[in-house]
N, C-alpha and C positions, 0 to 999 in steps of 0.2 A: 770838136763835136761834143755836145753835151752825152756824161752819159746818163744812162735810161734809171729811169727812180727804183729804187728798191720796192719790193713786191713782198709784204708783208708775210705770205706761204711760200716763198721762196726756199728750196731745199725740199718741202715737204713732197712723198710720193705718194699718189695713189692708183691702186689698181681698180678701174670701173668696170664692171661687171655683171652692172645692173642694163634693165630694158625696159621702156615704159609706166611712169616717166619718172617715178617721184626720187628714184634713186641715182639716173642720170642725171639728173639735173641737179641735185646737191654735189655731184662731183661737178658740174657745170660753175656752180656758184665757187668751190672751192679753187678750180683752175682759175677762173676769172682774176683772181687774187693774188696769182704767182704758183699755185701746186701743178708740178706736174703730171697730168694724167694721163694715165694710160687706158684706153678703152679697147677692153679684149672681146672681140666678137666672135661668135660662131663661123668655121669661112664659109658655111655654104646656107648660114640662116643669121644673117645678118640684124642688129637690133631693128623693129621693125617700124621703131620712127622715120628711120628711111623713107618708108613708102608711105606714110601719114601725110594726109592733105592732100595741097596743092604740089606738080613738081612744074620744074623748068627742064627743057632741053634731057628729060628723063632723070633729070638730080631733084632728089629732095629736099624742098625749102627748108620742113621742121627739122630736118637734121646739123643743117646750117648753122640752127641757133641752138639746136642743144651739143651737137656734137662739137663746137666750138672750143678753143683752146687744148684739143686732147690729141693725143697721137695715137693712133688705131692700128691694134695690131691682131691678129686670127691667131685663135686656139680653140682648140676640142677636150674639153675638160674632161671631155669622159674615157678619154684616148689614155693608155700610160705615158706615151710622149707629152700629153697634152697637162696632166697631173703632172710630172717631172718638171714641168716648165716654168705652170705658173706656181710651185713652191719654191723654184729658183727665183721667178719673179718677187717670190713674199719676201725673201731677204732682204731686198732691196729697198722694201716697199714700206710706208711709216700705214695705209689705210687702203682697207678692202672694201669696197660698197658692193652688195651683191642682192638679188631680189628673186631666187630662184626657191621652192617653197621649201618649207621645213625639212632636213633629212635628207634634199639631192646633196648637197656638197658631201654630206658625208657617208652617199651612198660610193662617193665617187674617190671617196678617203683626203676629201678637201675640207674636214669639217675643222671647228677649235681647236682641236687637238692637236692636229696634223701640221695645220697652219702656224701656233702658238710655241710647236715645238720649231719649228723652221725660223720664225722669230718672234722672240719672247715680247718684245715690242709692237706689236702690231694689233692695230684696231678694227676688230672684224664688224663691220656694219652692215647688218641683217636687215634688210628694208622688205617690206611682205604686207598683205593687205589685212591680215588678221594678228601680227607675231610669232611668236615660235612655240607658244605652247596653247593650250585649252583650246575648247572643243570645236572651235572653228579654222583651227592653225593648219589643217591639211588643204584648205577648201581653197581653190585659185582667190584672188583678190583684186580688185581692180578699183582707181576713186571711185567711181559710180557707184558702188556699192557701202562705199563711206561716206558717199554723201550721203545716201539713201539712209543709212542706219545710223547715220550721228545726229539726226535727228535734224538735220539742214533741209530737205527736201520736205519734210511735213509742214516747215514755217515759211516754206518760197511758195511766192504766186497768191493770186487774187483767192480772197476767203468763199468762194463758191467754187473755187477751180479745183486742180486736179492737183497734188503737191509734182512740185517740178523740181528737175536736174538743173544745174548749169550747163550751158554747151560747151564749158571747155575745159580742163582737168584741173579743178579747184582743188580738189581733196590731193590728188598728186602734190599740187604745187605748194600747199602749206605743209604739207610731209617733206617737200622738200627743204625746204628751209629749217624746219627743224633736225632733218636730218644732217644738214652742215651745221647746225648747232651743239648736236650732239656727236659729231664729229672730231667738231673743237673743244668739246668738253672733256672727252675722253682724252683728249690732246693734251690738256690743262693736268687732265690727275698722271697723265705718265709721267709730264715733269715732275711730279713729285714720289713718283712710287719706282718708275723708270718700266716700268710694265705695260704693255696693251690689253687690251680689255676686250668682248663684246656688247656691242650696241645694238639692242633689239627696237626694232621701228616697226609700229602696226601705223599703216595709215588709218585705219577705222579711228585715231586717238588724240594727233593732231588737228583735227578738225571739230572734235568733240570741243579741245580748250577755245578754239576762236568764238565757238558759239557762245560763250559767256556763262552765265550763273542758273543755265536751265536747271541741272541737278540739282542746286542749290532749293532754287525756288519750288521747285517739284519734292524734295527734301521736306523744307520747312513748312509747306504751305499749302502742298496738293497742288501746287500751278503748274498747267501745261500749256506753253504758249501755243498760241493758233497765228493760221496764216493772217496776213493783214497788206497783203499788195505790197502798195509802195509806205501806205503809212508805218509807223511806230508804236507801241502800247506804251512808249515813256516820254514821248513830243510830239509837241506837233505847233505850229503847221510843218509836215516834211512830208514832201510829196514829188511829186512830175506834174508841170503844168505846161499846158499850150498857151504859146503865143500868137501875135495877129497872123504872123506870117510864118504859124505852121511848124516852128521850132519847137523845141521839148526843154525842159529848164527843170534843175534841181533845187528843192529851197530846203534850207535844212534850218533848224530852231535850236538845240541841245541846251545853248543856254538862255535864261531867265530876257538877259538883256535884249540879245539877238530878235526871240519873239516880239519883245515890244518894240522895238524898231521895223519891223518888218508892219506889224498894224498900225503905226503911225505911218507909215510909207504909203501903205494899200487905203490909208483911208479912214482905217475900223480903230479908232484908239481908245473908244468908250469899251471895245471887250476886253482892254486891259483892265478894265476897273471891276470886271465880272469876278467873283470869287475861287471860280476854277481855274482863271486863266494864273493864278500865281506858280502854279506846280506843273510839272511836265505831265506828270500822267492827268492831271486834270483840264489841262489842253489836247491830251490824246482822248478822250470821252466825248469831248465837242471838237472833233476833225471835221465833221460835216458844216460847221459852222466856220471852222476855220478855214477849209478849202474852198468852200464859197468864197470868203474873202479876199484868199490871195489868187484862187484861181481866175474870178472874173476880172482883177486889175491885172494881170499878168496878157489875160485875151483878148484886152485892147489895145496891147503895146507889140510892136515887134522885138525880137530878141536884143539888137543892141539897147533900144529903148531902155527896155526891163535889167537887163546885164548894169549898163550904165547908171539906173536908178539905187536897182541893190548897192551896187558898190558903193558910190554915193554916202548911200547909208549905214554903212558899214554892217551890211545885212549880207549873209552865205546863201551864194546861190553858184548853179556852175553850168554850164551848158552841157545834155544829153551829147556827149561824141560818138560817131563811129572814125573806122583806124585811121580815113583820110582825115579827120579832123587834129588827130592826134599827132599827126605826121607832120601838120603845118601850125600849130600853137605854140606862140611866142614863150610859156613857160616851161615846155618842155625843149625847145629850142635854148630858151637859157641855158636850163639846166645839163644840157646834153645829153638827155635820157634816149635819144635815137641817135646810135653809131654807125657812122659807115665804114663799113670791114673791105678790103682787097680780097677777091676769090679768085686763084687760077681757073676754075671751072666755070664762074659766071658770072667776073667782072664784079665791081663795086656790089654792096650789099649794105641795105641797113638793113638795122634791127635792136630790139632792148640794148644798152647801154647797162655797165655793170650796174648791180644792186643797190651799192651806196658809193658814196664817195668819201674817202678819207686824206687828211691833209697833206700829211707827210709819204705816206705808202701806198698811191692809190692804183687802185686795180686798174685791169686794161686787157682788150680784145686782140690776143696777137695774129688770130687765124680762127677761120671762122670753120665747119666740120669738114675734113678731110675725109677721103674714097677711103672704102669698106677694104681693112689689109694695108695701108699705105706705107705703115711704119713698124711692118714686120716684122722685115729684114732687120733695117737697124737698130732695133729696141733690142731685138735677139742676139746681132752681131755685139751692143754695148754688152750685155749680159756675158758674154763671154763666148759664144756658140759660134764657131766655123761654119765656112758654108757649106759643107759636108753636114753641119751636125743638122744646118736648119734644112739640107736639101732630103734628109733623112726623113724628119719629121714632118715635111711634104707630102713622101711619098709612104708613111704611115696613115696621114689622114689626120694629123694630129693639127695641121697650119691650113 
């Protein structure tokens, strides 16, 4: 039998501790990769992705995919059994992600200190929707509210409309990934210092950087970008266009080239010769002209038609998906970007495939989210804890 490829986090522990989402799911990303996590829940308030969405047979799907690779086990951090435990647990452990507001840990005597003293090694990762200090640091957090205030939600949606959210936890999930970035960053300076550290994560911040050079612009120039639908204020044509048969199709321009192949394509090759069309934002001022363009040759064709013509042309376009489209496309098929997971509770399971793929030590889905408490016992029993000690801490209140 072949054995199994080394898993680049191998060795590495972490205690999750966080709930909703941006901080589970950076411990998600990290297990993904070989760390072992452990997810410590409340035993009688469960993280409450559980109950999020759609369930099956009364199991929760979202948990499925976030709870994935972790082993679960109950504690009452507020309990002194519960405090005793998981500073047993810190020893053990190389990273804490935790997203409970400023000051509970260490109303609970679980703060840096306590922690840092139990081991000097250890990376406290404070994930929170404002951070830990200034004048919003007490106020609950949630992405909605980072979307709202990083200035994403005033530039989405049509420029007569209403600024809009995304439907699904954007601002979470690029917190997340930074927060496994900054995860392993801190990872990087203890090999050299041999010390842990804390990592303060505002999600209101990550989301700030994706947006790009607003402050910059707004800085230098007084620019405040406004809504623009689907169009661009630095290309164009880039839009959603209908085809004969009712499909939706994305056409993107970015560069110089792309646009003049796309009007040789559609027909229009005398607008290349217009003095605006050399620059991107001077193609985004005549979008009305341009979407005429691509839009009416795009609504004579059906979608393979058009798919087939772009490609042809070596011109960017992509079809509008929803998830059943996603589930059956030849290049995420390639890629392997949807896995199917073994579940004792409900049988095969896809779902996201890890993040990236690397050559030599690639990640991998060993179990998809285990029952709330699963891995109590045994994480406690490894710990050193008899079953006196843990039938104890049961009947405190503490498991």
């Amino acid at each position: 039998m072949t054995a199994p490829a080394p898993t680049p986090l191998q060795g590495l522990r972490v205690l999750d501790l966080a709930t909703l989402f941006a901080g589970p799911l950076a411990a998600t990303m990290l297990g993904d990769f070989g760390a072992e996590v452990i997810k410590v829940e409340h035993p009688t308030r469960p993280d409450p992705s559980r109950g999020h969405g759609p369930a099956k047979d009364g199991v929760g799907l979202w948990w499925k995919l976030l709870g994935r690779n972790k082993r679960t086990v109950t504690l009452d951090l507020s309990t002194p059994g519960g405090r005793t435990t998981l500073l047993r647990l810190a020893t053990t452990a190389d990273v804490i992600i935790e997203n409970f507001r400023p000051g509970t840990l260490e109303k609970w005597q679980l703060g840096w200190d306590e922690l840092s003293s139990a081991n000097p090694r250890i990376v406290l990762t404070r994930v929170t929707g404002f951070g830990q200090f200034g004048p919003y640091s007490h106020r609950p957090g949630f992405g909605t509210l980072a979307e709202a205030m990083s200035g994403f939600a005033s530039i989405t949606g049509e420029p007569e409309g209403p600024p809009t959210l995304p439907p699904f936890g954007l601002a979470d999930s690029i917190a997340a990934l930074a927060t496994s970035y900054a995860v392993m960053t801190a990872l990087a300076a203890r090999t050299a210092t041999g010390r842990g550290q804390v990592v303060d994560m505002a999600i209101i911040e990550p989301i700030l950087t994706v947006l790009g050079p607003q402050p910059l612009w707004y800085d230098q120039l007084g620019y405040v970008q406004t809504r623009t639908g689907n169009r661009s204020r630095n290309n164009a044509p880039r839009n959603t266009y209908r085809t004969a048969d009712g499909s939706w199709l994305a056409v993107s321009t970015s560069a110089q080239s792309v646009a003049e192949r796309v009007m040789h394509l559609v027909g229009r090759p005398e607008l290349i010769d217009e003095p605006w069309f050399a620059t991107g934002s001077g193609r985004a001022e005549h979008s009305d002209v341009l979407d005429e363009a691509v839009g009416g040759w795009i609504a004579c064709r059906t979608r393979d038609e058009t798919m087939a013509a772009f490609e042809k042309a070596e011109a960017a376009i992509a079809p509008i998906y929803d998830v059943r489209d996603v589930m059956e496309d030849p290049q995420y098929q390639a890629l392997g970007s949807i896995a199917e997971v073994p579940d004792p509770e409900l049988g095969p399971l896809r779902m996201q495939n890890v993040i990236f793929r690397l050559s030599e030590t690639p990640g991998a889905i060993r179990w998809a989210g285990r029952p709330h408490g699963a891995d109590t016992d045994a994480v406690l029993t490894e710990l050193g804890l008899s079953r006196t000690d843990i039938a104890e801490l049961r009947t405190q209140g503490a498991l």
